[in-house]
C-alpha positions in Angstrom: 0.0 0.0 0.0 2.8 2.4 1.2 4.5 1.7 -2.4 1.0 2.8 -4.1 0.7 6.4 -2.4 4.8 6.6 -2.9 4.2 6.6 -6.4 1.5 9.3 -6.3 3.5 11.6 -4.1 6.6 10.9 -6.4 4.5 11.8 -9.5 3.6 14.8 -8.0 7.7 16.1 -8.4 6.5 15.7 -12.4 4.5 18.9 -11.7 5.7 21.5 -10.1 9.4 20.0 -8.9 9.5 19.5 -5.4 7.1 22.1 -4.1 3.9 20.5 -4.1 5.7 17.8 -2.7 6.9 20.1 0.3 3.0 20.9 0.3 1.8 18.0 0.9 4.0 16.8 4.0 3.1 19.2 5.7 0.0 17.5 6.5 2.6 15.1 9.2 3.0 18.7 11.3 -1.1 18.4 12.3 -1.6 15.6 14.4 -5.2 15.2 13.7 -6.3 13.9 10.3 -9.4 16.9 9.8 -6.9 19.9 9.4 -8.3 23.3 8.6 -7.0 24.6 5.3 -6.1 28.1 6.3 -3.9 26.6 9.0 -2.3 24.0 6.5 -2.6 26.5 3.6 -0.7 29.2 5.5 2.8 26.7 5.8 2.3 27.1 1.7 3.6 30.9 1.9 7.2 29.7 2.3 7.3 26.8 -0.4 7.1 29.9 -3.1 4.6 27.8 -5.2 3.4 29.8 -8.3 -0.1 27.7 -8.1 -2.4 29.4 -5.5 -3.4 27.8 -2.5 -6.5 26.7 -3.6 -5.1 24.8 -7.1 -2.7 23.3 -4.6 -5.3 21.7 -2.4 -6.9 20.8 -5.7 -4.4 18.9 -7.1 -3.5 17.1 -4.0 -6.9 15.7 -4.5 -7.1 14.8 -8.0 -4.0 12.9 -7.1 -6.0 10.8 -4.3 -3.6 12.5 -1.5 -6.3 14.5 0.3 -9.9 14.7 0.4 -11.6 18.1 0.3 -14.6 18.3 2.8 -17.1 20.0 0.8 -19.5 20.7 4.0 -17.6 23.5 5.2 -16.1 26.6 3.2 -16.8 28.6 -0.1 -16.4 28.6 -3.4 -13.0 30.3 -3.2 -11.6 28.2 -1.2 -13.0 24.8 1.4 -12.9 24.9 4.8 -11.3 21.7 5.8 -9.2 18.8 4.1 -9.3 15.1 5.3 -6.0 13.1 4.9 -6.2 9.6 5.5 -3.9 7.8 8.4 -2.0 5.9 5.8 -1.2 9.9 4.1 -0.5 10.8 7.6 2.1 8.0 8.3 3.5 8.3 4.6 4.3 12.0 5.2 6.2 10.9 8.7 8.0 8.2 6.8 9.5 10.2 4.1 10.6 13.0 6.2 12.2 10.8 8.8 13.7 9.2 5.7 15.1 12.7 4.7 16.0 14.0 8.1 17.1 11.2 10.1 17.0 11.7 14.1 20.6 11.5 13.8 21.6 13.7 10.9 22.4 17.6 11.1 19.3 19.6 12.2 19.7 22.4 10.3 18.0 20.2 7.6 15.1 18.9 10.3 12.0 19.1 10.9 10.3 18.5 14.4 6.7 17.4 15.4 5.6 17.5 18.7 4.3 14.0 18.9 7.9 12.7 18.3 9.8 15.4 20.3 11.6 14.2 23.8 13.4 16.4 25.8 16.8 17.0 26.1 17.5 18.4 22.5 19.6 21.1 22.5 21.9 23.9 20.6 20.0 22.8 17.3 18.6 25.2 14.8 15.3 23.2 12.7 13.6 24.1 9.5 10.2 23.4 10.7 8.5 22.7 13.7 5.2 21.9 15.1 3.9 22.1 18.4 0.4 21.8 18.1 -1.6 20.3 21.3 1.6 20.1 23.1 3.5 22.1 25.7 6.7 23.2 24.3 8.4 23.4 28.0 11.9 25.1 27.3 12.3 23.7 24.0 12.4 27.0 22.6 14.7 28.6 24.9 17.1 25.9 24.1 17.2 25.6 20.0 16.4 27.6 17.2 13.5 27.7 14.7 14.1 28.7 10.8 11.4 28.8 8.7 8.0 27.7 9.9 6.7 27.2 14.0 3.5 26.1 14.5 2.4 26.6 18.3 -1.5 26.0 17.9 -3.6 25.5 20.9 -0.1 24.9 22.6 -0.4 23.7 26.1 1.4 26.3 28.7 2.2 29.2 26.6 1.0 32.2 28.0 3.1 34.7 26.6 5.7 35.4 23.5 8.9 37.5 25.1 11.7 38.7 23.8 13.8 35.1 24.2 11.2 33.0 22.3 11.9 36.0 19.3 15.1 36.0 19.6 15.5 32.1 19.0 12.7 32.2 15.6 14.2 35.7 14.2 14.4 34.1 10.4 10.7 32.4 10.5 8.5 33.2 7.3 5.5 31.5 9.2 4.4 31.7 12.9 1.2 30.3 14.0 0.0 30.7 17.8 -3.4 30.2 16.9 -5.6 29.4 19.8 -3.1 30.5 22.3 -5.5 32.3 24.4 -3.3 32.7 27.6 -1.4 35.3 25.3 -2.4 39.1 26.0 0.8 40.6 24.9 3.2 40.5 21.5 6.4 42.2 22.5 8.3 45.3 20.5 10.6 43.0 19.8 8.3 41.5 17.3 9.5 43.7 14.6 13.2 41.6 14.5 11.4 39.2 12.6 12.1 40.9 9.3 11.2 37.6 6.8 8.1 37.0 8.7 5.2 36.5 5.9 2.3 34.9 7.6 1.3 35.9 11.7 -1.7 34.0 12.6 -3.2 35.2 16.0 -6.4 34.2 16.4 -8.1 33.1 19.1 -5.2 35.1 21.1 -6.0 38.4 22.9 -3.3 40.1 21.4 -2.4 43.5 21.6 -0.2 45.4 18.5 1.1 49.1 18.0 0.1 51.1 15.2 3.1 50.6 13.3 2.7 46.6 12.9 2.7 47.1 9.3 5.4 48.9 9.1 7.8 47.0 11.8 7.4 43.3 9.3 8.1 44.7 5.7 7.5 40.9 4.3 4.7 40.4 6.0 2.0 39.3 3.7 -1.1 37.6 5.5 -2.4 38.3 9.5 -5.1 36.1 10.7 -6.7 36.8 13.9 -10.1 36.7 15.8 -9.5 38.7 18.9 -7.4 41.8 18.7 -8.7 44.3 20.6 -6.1 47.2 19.9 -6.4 46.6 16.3 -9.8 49.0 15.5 -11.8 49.4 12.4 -9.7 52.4 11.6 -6.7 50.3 11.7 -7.8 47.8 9.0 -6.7 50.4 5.9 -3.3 50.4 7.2 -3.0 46.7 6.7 -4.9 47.0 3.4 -2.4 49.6 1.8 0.7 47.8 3.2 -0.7 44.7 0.8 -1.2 42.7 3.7 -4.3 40.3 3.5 -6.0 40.2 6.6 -8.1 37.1 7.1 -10.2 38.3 9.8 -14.2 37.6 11.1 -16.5 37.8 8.2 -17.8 41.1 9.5 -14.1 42.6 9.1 -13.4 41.1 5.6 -16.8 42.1 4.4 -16.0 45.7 5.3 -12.6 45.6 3.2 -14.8 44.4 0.3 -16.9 47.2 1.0 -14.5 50.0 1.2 -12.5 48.0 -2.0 -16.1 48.6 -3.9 -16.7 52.4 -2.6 -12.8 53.5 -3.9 -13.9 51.8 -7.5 -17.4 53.3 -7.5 -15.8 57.4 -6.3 -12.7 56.2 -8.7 -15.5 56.0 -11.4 -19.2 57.3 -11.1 -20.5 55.3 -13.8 -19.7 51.9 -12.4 -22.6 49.9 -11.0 -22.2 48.6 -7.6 -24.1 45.5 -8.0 -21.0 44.6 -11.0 -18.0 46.1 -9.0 
């Protein structure tokens, strides 16, 4: 069986070269097999795929590697993906078969479900402590691309040690971290940042978020209480795409359609 879903994930290389390939296994950094596509999706930012998020999740499927679940989502993009356990252990397999336990890990990646303690001094590509506690692991090593702390067990705040160890990350996820009230100044160091997913945090930023991350590219929250209606433009002009409540990203469609419409009187609202 394992040979079979080999050759579909090989055949994928055929496509794209190795980036859908990077795509897909990172389904083995979310230990439950119902993963929510803008949490997978967002780990996509860093591959540098020219196919959009959305023709990525659709190929993966055409290719029998994922399942999209149609119940939940839009047209633009679904709501959640279902991979399969044998997916799930395929994905483990070929990146311990990459990255070995015992090789350099500056190559690595590391998954909370296989992580035990005493790992020091090492600096990872990827890592992914969903569900888990990440105890001093992060005051201990380094991160270099992509950290994934959803719904991590113990967090309760990000200080200036925890940056200082993940300055190069183009991804950071904390989503569901809810302890968290507070993102440091030091924030700003992380100069490749692209994606900053917040929600469900009670996160407070300055003004000048935009500003401080010149790559950043996406922010996803729920609960921000300093950031205010007025607030949202900044982001917008910066070219940041804010996935936000609906009530938030409706009103960026809105004031999108009103600059068109005073841009040029003649266009119809109903077909802007």
């Amino acid at each position: 069986m394992f040979k079979r879903l080999k050759f579909s994930y090989d055949e994928l290389g055929n496509y794209e070269g190795e980036k859908l390939q990077e795509c897909f296994l990172y389904v083995a950094a979310f230990p439950h097999k119902l993963i929510e596509f803008s949490s997978l999706s967002k780990c996509w930012m860093k591959v540098g795929s020219e196919l959009s998020p959305t023709a990525i999740v659709n190929e993966l499927e055409r290719r029998c590697l994922v399942k999209i679940d149609k119940s939940w989502g839009y047209e633009e993009a679904p709501g959640y993906i279902i991979v399969h356990d044998m997916l799930h252990k395929l994905c483990i397999r070929i990146l311990k078969g990459k990255y070995g336990p015992q090789q350099e890990h500056e190559k690595g990646c590391l998954f909370g479900y296989e992580w035990t303690s005493g790992i020091q001094d090492a600096t990872f590509a990827k890592v992914s402590f969903i569900s888990k506690n990440v105890g001093s692991f992060l005051s201990d090593n380094h991160v270099r691309d992509v950290i994934l702390m959803d719904e991590c067990i113990g967090l309760s705040n990000v200080d200036d040690s925890l940056i200082n160890h993940i300055q190069g990350v183009k991804v950071l996820s904390l989503w569901r971290c809810s302890r968290i009230h507070f993102i440091p100044e030091s924030l700003s160091k992380l100069k490749n940042l692209q994606v900053l997913d917040i929600r469900g945090t009670k996160s407070k930023f300055k003004d000048d978020l935009a500003a401080s991350l010149p790559n950043l590219k996406e922010l996803h929250f729920w609960l921000a209480p300093d950031i205010e209606w007025e607030q949202l433009p900044l982001f917008t002009r910066a070219g940041i795409f804010v996935a936000a409540p609906w009530m938030y990203t409706a009103w960026i469609r809105f004031s999108r359609l009103m600059r068109r419409v005073r841009g040029n009187p003649c266009v119809n609202p109903s077909q802007a």
